[in-house]
C-alpha positions as CSV (number, residue, x, y, z in Angstrom):
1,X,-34.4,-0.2,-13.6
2,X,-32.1,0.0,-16.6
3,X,-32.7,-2.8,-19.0
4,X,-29.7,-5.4,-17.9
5,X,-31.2,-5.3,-14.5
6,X,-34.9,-5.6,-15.4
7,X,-33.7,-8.9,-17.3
8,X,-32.5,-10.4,-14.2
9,X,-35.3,-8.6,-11.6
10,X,-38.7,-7.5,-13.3
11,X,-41.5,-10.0,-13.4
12,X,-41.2,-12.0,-10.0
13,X,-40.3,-10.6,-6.7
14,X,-39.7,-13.4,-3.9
15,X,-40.9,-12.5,-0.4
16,X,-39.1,-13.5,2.4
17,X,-38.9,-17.4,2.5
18,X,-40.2,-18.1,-0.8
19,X,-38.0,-19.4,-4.0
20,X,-35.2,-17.0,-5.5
21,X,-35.6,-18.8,-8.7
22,X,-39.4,-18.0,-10.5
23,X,-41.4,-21.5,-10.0
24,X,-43.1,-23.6,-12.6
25,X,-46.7,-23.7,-11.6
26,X,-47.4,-27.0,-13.6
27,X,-50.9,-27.4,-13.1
28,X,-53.4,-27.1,-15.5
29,X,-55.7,-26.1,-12.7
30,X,-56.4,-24.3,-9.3
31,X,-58.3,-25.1,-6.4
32,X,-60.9,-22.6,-4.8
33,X,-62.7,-22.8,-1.6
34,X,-66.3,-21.8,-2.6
35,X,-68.1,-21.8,-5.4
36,X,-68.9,-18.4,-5.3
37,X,-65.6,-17.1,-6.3
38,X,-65.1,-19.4,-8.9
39,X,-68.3,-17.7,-10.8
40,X,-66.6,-14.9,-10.2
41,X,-63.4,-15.4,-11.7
42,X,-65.6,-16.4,-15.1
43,X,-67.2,-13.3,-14.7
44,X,-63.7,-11.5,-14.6
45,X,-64.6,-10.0,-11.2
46,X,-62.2,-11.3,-9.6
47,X,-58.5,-11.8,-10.2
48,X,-56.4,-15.5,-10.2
49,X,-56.4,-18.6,-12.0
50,X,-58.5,-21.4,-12.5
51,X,-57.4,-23.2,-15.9
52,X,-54.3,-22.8,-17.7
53,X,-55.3,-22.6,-21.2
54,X,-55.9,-18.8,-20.3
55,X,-53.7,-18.1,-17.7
56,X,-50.7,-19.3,-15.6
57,X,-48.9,-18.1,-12.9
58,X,-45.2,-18.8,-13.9
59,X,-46.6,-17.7,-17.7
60,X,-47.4,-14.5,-16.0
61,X,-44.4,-13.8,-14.2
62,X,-42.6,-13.5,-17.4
63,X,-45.0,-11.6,-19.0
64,X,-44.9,-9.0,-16.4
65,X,-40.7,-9.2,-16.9
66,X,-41.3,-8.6,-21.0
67,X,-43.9,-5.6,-19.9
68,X,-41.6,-4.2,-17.5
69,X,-38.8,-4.4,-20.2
70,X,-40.5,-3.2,-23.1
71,X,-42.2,-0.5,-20.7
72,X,-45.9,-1.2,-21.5
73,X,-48.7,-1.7,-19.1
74,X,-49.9,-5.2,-19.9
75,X,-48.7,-8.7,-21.9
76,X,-49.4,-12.1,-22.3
77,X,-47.6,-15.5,-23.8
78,X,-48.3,-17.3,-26.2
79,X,-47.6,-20.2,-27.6
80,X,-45.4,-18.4,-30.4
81,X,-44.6,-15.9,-32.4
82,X,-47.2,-16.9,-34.9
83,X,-49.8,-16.9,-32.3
84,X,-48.7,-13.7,-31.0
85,X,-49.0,-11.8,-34.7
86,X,-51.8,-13.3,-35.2
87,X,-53.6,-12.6,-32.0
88,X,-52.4,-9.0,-32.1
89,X,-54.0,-8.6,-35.6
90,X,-57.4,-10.6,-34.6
91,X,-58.0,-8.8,-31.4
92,X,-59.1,-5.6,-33.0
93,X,-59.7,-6.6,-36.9
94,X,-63.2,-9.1,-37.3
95,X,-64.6,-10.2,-41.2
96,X,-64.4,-7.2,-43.7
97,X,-61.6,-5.1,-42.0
98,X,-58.6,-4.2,-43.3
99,X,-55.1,-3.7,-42.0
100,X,-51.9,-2.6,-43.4
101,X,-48.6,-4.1,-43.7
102,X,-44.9,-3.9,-44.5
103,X,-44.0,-6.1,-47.4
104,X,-40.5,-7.1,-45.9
105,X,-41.4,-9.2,-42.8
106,X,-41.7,-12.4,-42.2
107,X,-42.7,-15.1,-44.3
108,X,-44.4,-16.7,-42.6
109,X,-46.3,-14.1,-41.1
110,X,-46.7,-12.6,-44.8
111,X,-48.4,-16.0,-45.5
112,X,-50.3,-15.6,-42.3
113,X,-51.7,-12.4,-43.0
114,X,-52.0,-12.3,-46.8
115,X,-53.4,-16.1,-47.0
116,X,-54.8,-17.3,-44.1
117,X,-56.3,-14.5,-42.4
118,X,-58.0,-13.9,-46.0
119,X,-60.0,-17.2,-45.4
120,X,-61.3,-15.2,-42.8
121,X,-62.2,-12.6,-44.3
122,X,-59.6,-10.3,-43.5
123,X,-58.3,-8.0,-45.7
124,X,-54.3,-6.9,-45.9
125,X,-52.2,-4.8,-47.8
126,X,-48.5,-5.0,-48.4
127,X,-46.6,-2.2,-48.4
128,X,-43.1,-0.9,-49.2
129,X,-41.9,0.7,-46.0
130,X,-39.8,2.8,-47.7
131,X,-42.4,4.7,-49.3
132,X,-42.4,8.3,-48.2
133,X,-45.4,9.1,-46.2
134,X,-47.8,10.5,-48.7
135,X,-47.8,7.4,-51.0
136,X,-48.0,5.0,-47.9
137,X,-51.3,7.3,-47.0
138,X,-53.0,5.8,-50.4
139,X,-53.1,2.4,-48.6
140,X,-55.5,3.5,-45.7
141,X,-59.4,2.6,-46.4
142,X,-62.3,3.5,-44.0
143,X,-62.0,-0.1,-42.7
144,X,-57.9,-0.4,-41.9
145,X,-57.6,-0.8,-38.2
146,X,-53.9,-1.5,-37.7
147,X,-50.6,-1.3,-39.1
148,X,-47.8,-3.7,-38.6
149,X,-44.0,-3.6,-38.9
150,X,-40.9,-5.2,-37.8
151,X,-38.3,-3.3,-36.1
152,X,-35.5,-5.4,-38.3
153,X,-37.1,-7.1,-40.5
154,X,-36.4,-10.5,-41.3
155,X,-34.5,-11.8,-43.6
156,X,-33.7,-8.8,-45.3
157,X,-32.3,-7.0,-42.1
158,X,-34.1,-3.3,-43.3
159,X,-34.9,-0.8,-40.4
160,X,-38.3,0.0,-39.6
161,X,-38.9,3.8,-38.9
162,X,-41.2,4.0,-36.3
163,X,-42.1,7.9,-36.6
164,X,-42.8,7.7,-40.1
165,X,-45.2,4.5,-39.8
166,X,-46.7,5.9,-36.2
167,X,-47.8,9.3,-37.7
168,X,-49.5,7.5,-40.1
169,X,-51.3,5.4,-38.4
170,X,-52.4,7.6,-35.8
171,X,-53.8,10.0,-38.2
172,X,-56.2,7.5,-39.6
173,X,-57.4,6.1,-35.7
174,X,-55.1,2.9,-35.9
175,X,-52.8,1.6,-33.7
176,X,-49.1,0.7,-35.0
177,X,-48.2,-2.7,-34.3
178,X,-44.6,-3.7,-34.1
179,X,-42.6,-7.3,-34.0
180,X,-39.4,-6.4,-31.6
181,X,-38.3,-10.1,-32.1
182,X,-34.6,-9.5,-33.6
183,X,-34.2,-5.8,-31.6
184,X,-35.6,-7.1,-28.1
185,X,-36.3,-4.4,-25.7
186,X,-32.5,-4.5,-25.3
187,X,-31.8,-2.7,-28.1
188,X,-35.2,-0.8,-29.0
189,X,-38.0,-0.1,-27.1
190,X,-41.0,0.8,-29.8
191,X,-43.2,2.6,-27.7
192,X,-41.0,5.3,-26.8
193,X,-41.1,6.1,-30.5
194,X,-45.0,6.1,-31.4
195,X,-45.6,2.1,-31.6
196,X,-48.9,1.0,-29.9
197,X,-48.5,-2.8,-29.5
198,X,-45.1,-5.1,-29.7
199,X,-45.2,-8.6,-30.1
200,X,-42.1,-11.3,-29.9
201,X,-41.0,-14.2,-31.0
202,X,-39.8,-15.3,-27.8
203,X,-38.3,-18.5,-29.2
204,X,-35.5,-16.5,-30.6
205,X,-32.9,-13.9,-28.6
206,X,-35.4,-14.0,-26.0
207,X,-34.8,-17.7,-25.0
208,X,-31.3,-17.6,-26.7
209,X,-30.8,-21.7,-26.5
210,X,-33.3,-22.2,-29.1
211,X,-35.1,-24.6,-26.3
212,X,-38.7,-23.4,-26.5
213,X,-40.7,-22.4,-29.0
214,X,-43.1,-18.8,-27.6
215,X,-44.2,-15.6,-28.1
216,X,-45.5,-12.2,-26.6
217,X,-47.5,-9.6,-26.8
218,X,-47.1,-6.2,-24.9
219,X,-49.8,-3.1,-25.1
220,X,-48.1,-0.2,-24.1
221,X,-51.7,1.3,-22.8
222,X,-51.1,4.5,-25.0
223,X,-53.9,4.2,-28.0
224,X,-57.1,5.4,-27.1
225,X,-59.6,3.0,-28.0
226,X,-62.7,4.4,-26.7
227,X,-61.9,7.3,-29.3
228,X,-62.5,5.1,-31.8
229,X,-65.5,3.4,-30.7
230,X,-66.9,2.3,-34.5
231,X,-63.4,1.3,-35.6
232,X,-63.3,-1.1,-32.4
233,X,-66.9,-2.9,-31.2
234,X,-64.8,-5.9,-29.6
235,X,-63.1,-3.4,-27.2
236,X,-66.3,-0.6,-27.1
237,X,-69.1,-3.0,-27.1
238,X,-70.3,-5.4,-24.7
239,X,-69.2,-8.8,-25.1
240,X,-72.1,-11.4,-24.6
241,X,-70.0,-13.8,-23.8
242,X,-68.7,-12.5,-20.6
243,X,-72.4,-10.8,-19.8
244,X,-72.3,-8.1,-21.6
245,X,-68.9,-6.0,-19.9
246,X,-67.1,-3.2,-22.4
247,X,-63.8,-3.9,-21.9
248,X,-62.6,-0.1,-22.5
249,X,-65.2,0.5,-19.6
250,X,-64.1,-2.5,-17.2
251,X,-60.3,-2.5,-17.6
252,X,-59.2,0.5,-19.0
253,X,-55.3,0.8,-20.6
254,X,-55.8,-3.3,-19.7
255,X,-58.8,-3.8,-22.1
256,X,-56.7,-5.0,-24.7
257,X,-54.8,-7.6,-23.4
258,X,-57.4,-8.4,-20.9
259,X,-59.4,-9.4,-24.1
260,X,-57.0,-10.8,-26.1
261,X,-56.5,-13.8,-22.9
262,X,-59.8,-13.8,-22.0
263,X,-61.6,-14.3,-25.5
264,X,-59.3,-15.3,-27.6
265,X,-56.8,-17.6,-25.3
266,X,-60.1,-19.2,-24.1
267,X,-61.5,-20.0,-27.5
268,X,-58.2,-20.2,-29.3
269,X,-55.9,-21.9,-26.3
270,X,-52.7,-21.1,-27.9
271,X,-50.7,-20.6,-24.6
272,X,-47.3,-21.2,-23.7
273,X,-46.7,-24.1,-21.5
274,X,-45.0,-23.2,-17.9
275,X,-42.3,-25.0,-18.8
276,X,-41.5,-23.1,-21.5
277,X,-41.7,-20.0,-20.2
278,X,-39.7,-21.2,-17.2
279,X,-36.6,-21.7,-19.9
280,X,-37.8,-17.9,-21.3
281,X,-37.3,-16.9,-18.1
282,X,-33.8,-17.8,-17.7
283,X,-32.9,-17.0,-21.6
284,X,-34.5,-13.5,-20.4
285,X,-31.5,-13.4,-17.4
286,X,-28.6,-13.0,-20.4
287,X,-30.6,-11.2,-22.5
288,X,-28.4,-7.7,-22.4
289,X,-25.2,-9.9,-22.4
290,X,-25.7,-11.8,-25.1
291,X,-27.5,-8.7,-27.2
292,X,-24.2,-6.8,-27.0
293,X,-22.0,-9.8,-27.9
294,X,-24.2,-11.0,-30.9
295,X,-24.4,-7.1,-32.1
296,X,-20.4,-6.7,-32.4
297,X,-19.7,-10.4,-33.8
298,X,-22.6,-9.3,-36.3
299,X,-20.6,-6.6,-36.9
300,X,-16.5,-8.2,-37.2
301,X,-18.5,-10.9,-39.6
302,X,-20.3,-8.1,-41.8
303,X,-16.9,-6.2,-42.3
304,X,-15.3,-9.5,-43.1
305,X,-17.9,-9.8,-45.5
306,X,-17.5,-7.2,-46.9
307,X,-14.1,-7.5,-48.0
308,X,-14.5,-10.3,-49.9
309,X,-14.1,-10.9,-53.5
310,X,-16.7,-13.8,-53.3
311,X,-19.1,-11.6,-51.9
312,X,-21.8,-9.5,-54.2
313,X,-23.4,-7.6,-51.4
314,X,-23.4,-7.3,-47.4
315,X,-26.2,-5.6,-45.8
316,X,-26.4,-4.8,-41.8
317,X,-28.0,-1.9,-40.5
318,X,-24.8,-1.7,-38.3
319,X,-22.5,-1.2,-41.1
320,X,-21.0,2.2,-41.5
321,X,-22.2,3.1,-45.0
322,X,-24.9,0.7,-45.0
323,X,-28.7,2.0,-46.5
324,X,-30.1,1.8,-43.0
325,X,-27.4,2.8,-40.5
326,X,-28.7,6.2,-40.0
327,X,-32.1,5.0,-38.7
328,X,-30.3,2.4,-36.8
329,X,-28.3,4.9,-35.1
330,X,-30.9,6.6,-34.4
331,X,-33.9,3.7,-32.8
332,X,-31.1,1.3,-31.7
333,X,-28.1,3.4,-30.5
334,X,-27.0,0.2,-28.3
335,X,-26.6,-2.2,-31.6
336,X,-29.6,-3.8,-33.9
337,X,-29.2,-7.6,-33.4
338,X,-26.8,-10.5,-34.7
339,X,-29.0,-11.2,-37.9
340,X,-27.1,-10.1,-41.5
341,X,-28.1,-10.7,-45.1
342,X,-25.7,-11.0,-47.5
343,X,-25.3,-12.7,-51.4
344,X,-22.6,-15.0,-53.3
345,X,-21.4,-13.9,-56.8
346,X,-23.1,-16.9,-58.8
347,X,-26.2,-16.9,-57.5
348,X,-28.4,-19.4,-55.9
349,X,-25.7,-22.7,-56.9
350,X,-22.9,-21.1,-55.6
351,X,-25.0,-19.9,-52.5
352,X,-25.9,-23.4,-51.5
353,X,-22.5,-24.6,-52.1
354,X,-21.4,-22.4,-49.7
355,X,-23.7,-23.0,-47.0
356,X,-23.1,-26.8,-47.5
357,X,-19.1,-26.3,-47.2
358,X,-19.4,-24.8,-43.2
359,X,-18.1,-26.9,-40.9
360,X,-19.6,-25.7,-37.0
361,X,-22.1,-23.0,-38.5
362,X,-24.9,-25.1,-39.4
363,X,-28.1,-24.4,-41.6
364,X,-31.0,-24.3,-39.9
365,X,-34.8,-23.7,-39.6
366,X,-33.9,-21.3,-36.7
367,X,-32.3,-17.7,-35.8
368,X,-31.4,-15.3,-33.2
369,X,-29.9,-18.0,-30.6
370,X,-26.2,-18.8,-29.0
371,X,-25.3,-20.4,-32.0
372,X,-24.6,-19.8,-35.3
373,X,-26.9,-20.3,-38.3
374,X,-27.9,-19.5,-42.1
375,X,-30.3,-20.3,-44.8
376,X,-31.5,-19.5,-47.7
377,X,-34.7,-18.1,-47.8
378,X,-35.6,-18.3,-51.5
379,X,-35.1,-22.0,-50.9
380,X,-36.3,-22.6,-47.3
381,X,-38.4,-19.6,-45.0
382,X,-39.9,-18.2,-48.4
383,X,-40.5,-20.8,-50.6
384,X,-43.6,-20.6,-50.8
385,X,-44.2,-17.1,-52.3
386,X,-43.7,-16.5,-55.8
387,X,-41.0,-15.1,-57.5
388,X,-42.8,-11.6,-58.0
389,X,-43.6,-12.1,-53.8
390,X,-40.1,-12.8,-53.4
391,X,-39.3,-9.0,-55.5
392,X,-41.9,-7.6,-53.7
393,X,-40.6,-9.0,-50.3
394,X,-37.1,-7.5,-51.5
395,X,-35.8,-11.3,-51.1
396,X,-32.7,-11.9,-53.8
397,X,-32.6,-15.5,-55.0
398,X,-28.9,-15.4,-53.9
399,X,-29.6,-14.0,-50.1
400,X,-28.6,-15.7,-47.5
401,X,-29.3,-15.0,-43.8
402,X,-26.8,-15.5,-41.2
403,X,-27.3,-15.3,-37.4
404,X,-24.3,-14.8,-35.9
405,X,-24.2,-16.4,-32.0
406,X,-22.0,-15.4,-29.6
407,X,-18.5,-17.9,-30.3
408,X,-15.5,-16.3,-30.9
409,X,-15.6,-14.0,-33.7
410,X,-12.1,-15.6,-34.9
411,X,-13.7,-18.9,-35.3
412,X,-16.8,-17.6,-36.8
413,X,-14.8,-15.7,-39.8
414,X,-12.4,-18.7,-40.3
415,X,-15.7,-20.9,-40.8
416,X,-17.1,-18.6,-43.4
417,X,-13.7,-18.0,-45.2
418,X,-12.7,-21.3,-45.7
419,X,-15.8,-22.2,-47.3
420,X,-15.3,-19.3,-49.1
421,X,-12.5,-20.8,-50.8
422,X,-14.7,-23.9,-51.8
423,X,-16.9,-22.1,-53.8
């Protein structure tokens, strides 16, 4: 199927009779005849459900849909984006490994990974992604076992290139690990250009109404683990826990995901509630729609932009002339997303003024839904890193981030330009 039908028809398949819409299964758990099967279900010899802290049937449905879109083999929910990264990263890195990152995603996933996954021992790296390849190599140790990226990163809207980061990591035995939240499979599909694993923010352009907070993660069954066998025990080995199966062995281009619900989900429960993936679901339907319609208001608001006196500096990947329009062209032909970045002359006073002079485009917390949004991540997503973080991070103090929705571009300008003329 091609991507604006897989929104609407990937994941759940009605038989004749049953609902056309995907149900919620709200039960935290399933009924079973014997007791037999049960044991084997906690065995993982057999397939179903029997508590919904791993596993849900509506939750699984949607996964399948995200799979289908991003064309990988296997995926899960979670209960969001955080959860996702974090799972991603945990499933194959234990105390004393090391993994690799860009410097330019998101904050709170830079806190994540450089603060609280250090408490546990775990060891990342920040780096520039715009490094060429042979100073990005320096970063590697005999103990990295991933590298992660985001396909637009977020705030600062740069574009990842997947062919650079992908040769890199698979000469060293790792698998690349990209965040798709602000593409969507819509307009980029990471495995098709070397990425391992994708995970999502599903709370943004996924869900689109900014109703439910979730996230993903998709393997795309290419990276060989079983190559690697010292670089990944949880995945080689035998797991006690589940009498001693090697997942590698058991479930094949599944091991991954099949351990990331089965170990993790069960210890760590952070699963998506079938309601919420029931509103993904239907975010999911519009996806394609909405992706084109965000991509060319993003674009009619970043030439406004850019026309203004006001104005220091515009930067989306979509822009003619921008740094990273060649790359966008050439992952995400279709458009790159509705996000921008962009500063006011006068720094962080004037760029608060500004933001407190709109009328219908409201600050907020959130991004990437119908409506549209800004903040100031100095101030607000980022302020908890440092000011040399915030360099490093390539995060101005006058930046602000915009997520343009999907109103009339008309309104949409005349917002921004009359406060424009407040400032």
């Amino acid at each position: 199927m091609k991507i604006d039908t897989a929104c609407i028809h990937e994941g759940y398949k009605p038989s004749q009779g049953e609902p056309r819409q995907l149900p919620i299964w709200q039960s935290t758990t399933f009924k079973y005849d014997t007791s037999d099967y049960m044991g084997k279900l906690f065995d993982l010899e057999a397939s179903g459900y029997f508590y919904t802290r791993l596993q849900n049937p509506t939750n699984d449905a949607v996964a399948a849909k995200i799979c289908a879109m991003e064309g990988g083999v296997a995926g899960m929910l979670t209960s969001s984006g955080q959860a996702a990264n974090f799972y991603a990263i945990f499933n194959i890195c234990e105390t004393g490994d090391h993994f690799i990152a860009s410097s330019a995603i998101y904050g709170g996933t830079y806190n994540l990974f450089g603060v609280t996954m250090k408490k546990m021992g775990i060891e990342c790296t920040f780096v520039d992604q715009s490094l060429p390849e042979e100073e990005l190599e320096k970063y590697f140790k005999p103990n990295t076992k991933a590298v992660f990226g985001e396909t637009v990163t977020n705030p600062t809207v740069t574009v990842f290139d997947f062919e650079k980061f992908s040769r890199l990591a698979h000469k060293h035995g790792v698998p690349l690990i990209v965040d798709n939240t602000f593409a969507t499979p819509v307009n980029c599909r990471p495995f098709e250009w070397g990425a391992d694993i994708v995970t999502h923010s599903t709370t943004k352009y996924m869900d689109g109404q900014g109703v439910g907070v979730g996230g993903c993660i998709v393997d795309s069954g290419n990276f060989d683990w079983a190559k690697y066998p010292e670089k990944f025990p949880g995945l080689c080995t035998p797991d006690e826990s589940y009498h001693g199966i090697t997942y590698t062995e058991r479930f094949g281009k599944g091991a991954y995901i099949t351990k990331a619900t089965a170990q993790l989900m069960r210890d760590l429960g952070s699963i998506q509630s079938p309601q919420n993936a029931f509103y993904l679901n239907l975010g999911l339907e519009t996806l394609a729609v909405r992706m084109d319609r965000h991509c060319s208001n993003a674009l009619a608001v970043a030439k406004f932009l850019k026309e203004q006196d006001k104005v220091a500096w515009v930067h989306y990947a979509g822009l003619e002339g921008d740094e990273y329009y060649d790359l966008a062209k050439k992952y995400m032909p279709r458009g790159t997303c509705g996000v921008l970045a962009f500063g006011i002359k006068g720094g962080r006073e004037k760029s608060i003024k500004f933001m407190d002079s709109l009328k219908f485009c409201s600050i907020a917390t959130h991004v990437a839904d119908a409506k549209t949004c800004l903040l100031h991540p100095a101030s607000h997503t980022h302020r908890q890193l440092s000011e040399s973080q915030l360099i490093e991070a390539g995060i101005n103090p006058d930046l602000i981030r915009l997520s343009v929705g999907i109103e009339s571009a008309e309104d949409i300008i005349a917002d921004l330009k009359q406060a424009l003329e407040l400032i």
